[in-house]
C-alpha positions in Angstrom: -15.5 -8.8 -89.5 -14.6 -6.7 -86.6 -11.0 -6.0 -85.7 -9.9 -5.0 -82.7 -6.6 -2.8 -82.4 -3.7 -3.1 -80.2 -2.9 -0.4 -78.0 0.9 0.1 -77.9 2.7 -0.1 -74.7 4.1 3.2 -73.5 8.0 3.0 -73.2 8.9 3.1 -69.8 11.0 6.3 -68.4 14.4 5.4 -67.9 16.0 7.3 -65.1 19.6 6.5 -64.1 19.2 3.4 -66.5 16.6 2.3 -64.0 13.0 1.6 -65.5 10.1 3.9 -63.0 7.4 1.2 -62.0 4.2 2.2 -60.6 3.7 1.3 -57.0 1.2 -1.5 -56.5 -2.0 -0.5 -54.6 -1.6 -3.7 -52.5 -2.2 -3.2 -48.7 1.3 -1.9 -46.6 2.4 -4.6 -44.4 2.7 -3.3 -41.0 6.4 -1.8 -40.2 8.2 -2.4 -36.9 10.9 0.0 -36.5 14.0 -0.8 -34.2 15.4 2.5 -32.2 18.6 2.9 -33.0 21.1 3.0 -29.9 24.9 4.3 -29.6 27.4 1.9 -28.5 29.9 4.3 -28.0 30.3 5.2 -24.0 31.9 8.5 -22.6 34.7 9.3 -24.7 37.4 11.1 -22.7 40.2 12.6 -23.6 42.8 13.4 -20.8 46.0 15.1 -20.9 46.7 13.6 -24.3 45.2 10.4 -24.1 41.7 9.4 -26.1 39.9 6.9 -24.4 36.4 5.2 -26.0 34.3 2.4 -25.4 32.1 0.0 -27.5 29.3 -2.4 -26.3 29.5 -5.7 -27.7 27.8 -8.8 -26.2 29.1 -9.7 -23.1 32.2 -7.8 -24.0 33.7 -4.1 -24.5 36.4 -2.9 -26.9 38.6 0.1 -25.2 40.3 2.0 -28.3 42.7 4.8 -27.1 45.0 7.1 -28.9 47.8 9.5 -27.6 49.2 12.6 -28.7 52.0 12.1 -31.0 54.2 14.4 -28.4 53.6 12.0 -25.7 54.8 9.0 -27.6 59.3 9.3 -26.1 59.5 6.1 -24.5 56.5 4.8 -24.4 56.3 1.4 -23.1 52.5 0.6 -23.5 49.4 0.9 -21.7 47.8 -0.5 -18.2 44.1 -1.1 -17.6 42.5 -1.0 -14.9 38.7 -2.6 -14.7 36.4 -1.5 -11.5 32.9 -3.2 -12.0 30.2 -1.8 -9.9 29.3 -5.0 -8.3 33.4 -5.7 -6.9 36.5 -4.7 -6.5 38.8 -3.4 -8.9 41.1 -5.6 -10.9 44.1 -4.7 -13.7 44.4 -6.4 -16.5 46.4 -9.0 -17.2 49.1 -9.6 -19.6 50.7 -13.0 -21.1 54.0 -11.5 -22.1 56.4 -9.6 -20.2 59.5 -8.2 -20.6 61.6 -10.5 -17.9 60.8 -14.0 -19.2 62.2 -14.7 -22.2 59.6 -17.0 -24.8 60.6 -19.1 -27.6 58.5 -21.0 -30.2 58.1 -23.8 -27.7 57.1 -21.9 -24.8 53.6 -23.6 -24.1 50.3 -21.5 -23.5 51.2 -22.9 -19.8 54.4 -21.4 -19.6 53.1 -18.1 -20.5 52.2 -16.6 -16.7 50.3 -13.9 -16.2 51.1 -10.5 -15.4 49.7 -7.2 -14.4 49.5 -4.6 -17.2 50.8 -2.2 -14.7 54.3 -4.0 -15.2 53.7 -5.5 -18.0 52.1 -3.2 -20.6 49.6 -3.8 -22.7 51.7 -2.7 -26.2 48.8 -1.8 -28.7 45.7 0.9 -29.1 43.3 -1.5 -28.3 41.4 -4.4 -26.1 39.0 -6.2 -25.7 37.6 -7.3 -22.4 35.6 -10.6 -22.6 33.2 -10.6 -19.3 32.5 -13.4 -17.1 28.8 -12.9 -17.1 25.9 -11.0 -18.8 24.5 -9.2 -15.7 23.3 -5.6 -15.4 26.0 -4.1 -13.8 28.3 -1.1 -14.8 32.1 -0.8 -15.3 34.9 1.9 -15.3 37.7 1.7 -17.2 41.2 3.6 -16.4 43.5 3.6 -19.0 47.6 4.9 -18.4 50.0 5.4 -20.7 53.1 4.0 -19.1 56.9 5.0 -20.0 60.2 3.4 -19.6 61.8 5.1 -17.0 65.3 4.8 -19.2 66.9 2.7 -21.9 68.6 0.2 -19.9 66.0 -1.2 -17.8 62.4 -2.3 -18.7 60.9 -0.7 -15.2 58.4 1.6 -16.3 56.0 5.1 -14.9 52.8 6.0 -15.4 52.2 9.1 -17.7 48.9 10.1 -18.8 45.6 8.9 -17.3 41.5 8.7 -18.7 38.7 6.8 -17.3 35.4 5.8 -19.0 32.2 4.4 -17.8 30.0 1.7 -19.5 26.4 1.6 -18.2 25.7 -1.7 -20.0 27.1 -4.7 -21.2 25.3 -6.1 -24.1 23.3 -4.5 -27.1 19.9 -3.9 -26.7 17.0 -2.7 -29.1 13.3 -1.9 -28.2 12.5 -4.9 -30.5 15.8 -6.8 -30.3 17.3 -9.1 -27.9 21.0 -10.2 -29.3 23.2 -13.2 -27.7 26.0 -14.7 -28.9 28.1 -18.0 -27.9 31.6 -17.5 -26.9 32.8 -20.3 -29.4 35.9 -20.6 -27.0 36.4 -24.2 -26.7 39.7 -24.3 -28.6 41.2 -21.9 -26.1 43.4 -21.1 -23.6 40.8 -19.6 -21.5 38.7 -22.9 -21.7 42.0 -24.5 -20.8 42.2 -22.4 -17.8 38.7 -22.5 -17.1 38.0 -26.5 -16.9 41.2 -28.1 -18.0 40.0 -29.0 -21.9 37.1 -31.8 -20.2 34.8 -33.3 -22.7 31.9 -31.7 -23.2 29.5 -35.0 -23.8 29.8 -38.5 -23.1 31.9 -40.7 -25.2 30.8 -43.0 -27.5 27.6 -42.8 -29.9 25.5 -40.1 -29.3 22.6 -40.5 -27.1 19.1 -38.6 -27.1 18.5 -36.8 -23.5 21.7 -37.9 -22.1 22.2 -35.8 -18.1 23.4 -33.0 -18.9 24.7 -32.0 -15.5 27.9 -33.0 -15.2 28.6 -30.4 -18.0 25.7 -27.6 -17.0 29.0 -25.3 -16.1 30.6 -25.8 -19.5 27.2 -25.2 -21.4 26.5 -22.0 -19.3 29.9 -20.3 -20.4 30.5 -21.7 -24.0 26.9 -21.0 -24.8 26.8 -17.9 -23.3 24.4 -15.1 -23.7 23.0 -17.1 -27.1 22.0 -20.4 -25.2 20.6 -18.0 -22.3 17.9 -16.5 -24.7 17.4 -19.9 -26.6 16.5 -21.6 -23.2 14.7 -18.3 -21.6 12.4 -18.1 -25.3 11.6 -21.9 -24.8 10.9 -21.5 -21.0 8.1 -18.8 -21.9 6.9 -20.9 -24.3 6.5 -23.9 -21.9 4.8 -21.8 -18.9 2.4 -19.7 -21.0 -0.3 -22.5 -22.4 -1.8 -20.0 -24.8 1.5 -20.2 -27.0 2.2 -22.0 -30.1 5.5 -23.3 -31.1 7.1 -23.8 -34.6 10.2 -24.7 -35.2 12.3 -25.2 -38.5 16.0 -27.1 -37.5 18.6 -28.1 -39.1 21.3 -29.7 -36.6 19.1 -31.3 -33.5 20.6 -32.8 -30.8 21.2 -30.5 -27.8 19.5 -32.6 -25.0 18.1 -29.4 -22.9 16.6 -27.9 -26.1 15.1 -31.2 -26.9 13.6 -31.9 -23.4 12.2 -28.2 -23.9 10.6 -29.7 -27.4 8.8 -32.5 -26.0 7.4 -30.5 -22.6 5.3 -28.5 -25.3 3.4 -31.6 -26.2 0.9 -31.0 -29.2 1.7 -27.0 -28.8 4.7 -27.7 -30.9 4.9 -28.4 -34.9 8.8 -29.1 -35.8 10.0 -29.2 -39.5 13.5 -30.9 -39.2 16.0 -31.1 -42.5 16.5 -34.6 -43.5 20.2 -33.6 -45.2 22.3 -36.4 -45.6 24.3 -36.3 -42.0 20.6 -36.5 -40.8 19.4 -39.8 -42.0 22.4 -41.8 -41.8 23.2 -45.0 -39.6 25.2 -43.1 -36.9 22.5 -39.9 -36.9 20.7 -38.7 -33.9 17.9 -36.8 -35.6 15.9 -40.2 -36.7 15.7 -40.8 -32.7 15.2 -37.3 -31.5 12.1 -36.7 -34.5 10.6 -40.3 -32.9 10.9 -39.1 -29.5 9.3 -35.3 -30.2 6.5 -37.7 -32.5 5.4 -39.3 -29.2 4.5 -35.5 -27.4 3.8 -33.6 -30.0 1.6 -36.0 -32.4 2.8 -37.7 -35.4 1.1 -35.3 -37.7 2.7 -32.2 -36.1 6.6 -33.3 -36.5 7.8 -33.9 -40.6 11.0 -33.7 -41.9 12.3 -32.8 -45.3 14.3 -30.4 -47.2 13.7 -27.7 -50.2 15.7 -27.7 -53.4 18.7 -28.1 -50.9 19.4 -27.9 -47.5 16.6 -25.7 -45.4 19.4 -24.8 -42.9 16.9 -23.4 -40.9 17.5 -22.3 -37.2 14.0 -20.7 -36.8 11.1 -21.1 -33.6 8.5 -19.1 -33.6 6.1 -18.1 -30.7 1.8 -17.6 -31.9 -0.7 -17.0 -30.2 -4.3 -17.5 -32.2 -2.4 -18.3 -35.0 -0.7 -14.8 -35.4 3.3 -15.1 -34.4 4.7 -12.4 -31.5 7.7 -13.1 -31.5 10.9 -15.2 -33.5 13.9 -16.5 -32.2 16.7 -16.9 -35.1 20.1 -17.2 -36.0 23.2 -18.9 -37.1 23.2 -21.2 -34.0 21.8 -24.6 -34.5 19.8 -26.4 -31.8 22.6 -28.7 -31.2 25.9 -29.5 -28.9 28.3 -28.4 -31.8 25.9 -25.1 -32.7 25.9 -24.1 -29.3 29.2 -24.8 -27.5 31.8 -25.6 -29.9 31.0 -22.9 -32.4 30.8 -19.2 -32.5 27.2 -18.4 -33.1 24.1 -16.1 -33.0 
């Protein structure tokens, strides 16, 4: 009878405690590279003061630092903010050294006051913009210094000014956008007086969203501006393909957007508990999208868990060119009550 002998395995070299594993001659997928960019603007230093600036979205952290000899009597720091678009401005502060606060001063109570009397009295701020819009601003920060110890009147000391060319981040392959999340806050407070932000009652599919279309613009930001601006070239080229993979679903703009697609659109929508319930949205909103986009081309379902999903994805001829994701879900609570990407 003939035998055959095994061959014995050759140990694999251990390097580092790490087994060396032959590469696989399988086909390289195709690598798209993002180019790197600074967020760091102009850093100036001025008669003792340091002065930088970092990019965010829609905002820009000043950091400063002063030399420890300049420190006697320091009081704080005004800012001054001259976009190119307007006129210069100072930055405001909400405490001050003539009122007096307690613990049940209200947010009210609290006025506002220029930093130039007020000083701003740490290292750091962070300037939240009204808009994302191509425009450029300078920044002048002074140190400012009580003019003696028994009164709070103050002068200006050292000065430095930086410029910031941009206001959000941006990649050769990468748009990023995020929602302000502000709607427990002062400034939404301020801005329109804590209003609803949907109609009372049970929730409706497609209600008019224009008594709110201010709201929606600043909670959802620079996020909900790329959300609607991805589905809006989706809609006007007819060449496009949509999928989409959701998890919340009940934004009524994004929805509207869904069912303009027609049959361009396939939607995979998680069917979590909070989904399928008697007081759920998503059962209506998958019927309505069912009705454009063919029965066949809307399902809904999980994995082993939740999908939590927050995916579309733009083909054309079957290939995708380009994704949209994030943490932001395609709903009222994703996009304007939390803070999101």
């Amino acid at each position: 009878m003939r035998t055959t002998r095994k061959r014995q395995k050759k140990p694999k070299q251990i390097i580092n405690s790490s087994p060396v594993v032959k590469k696989s001659r399988r086909t390289r997928a195709k690598v798209y590279t993002i180019t790197p960019v600074s967020n760091t603007h102009n850093i100036r230093q001025t008669e003792g003061l340091t002065l930088k600036a970092y990019v965010g979205d829609g905002s820009i952290l000043l950091v400063y630092n002063l030399d420890s000899t300049l420190t006697r009597n320091l009081a704080g720091f005004a800012i001054q903010c001259t976009p190119s678009s307007g006129q210069p401005y100072i930055i405001q502060n909400r405490i001050n050294f003539r009122t007096n606060y307690t613990s049940h001063t209200t947010a009210v109570q609290r006025v506002w006051t220029p930093s130039t009397i007020a000083p701003i009295q740490k290292f750091s701020w962070l300037d939240i913009l009204k808009s994302i819009d191509p425009v450029s601003y300078s920044y002048q920060v002074t140190a400012l210094y009580f003019v003696d110890e028994n009164t709070s009147d103050v002068k200006p000391g050292a000065k430095a000014v930086v410029t910031v060319q941009k206001n959000s981040l941006s990649f050769e392959n990468l748009k990023i956008g995020f929602t302000r999340g502000y709607l427990s806050s002062q400034a939404y407070s301020e801005n329109f007086h804590n209003a609803p932000i949907q109609p009372s009652g049970p929730k409706t599919v497609g209600y008019d969203t224009t008594p709110y279309e201010k709201q929606y613009e600043w909670l959802g930001y620079h996020a909900r501006e790329l959300i609607f601006n991805f589905l809006d070239e989706c809609i006007a080229d007819k060449s496009i393909t949509v999928d989409v993979f959701a998890f919340d679903l009940d934004e009524p703009d994004i929805i509207r957007r869904f069912v303009k697609l027609g049959s361009r659109l396939r939607l995979f929508l998680d069917n979590a508990s909070l989904h399928v319930g008697p007081h759920a949205i998503e059962p209506q909103v998958q019927a309505l999208i069912k009705k454009s986009a063919g029965s066949n081309n809307v399902q809904s379902g999980h994995f082993k868990r939740f999908a939590h999903n927050k995916v579309i994805i733009q083909k054309q001829n079957d290939k995708p060119i380009k994704v949209l994701t994030g943490s932001t879900n395609f709903s009222i609570r994703g996009l304007y009550v939390q803070s999101n990407n």
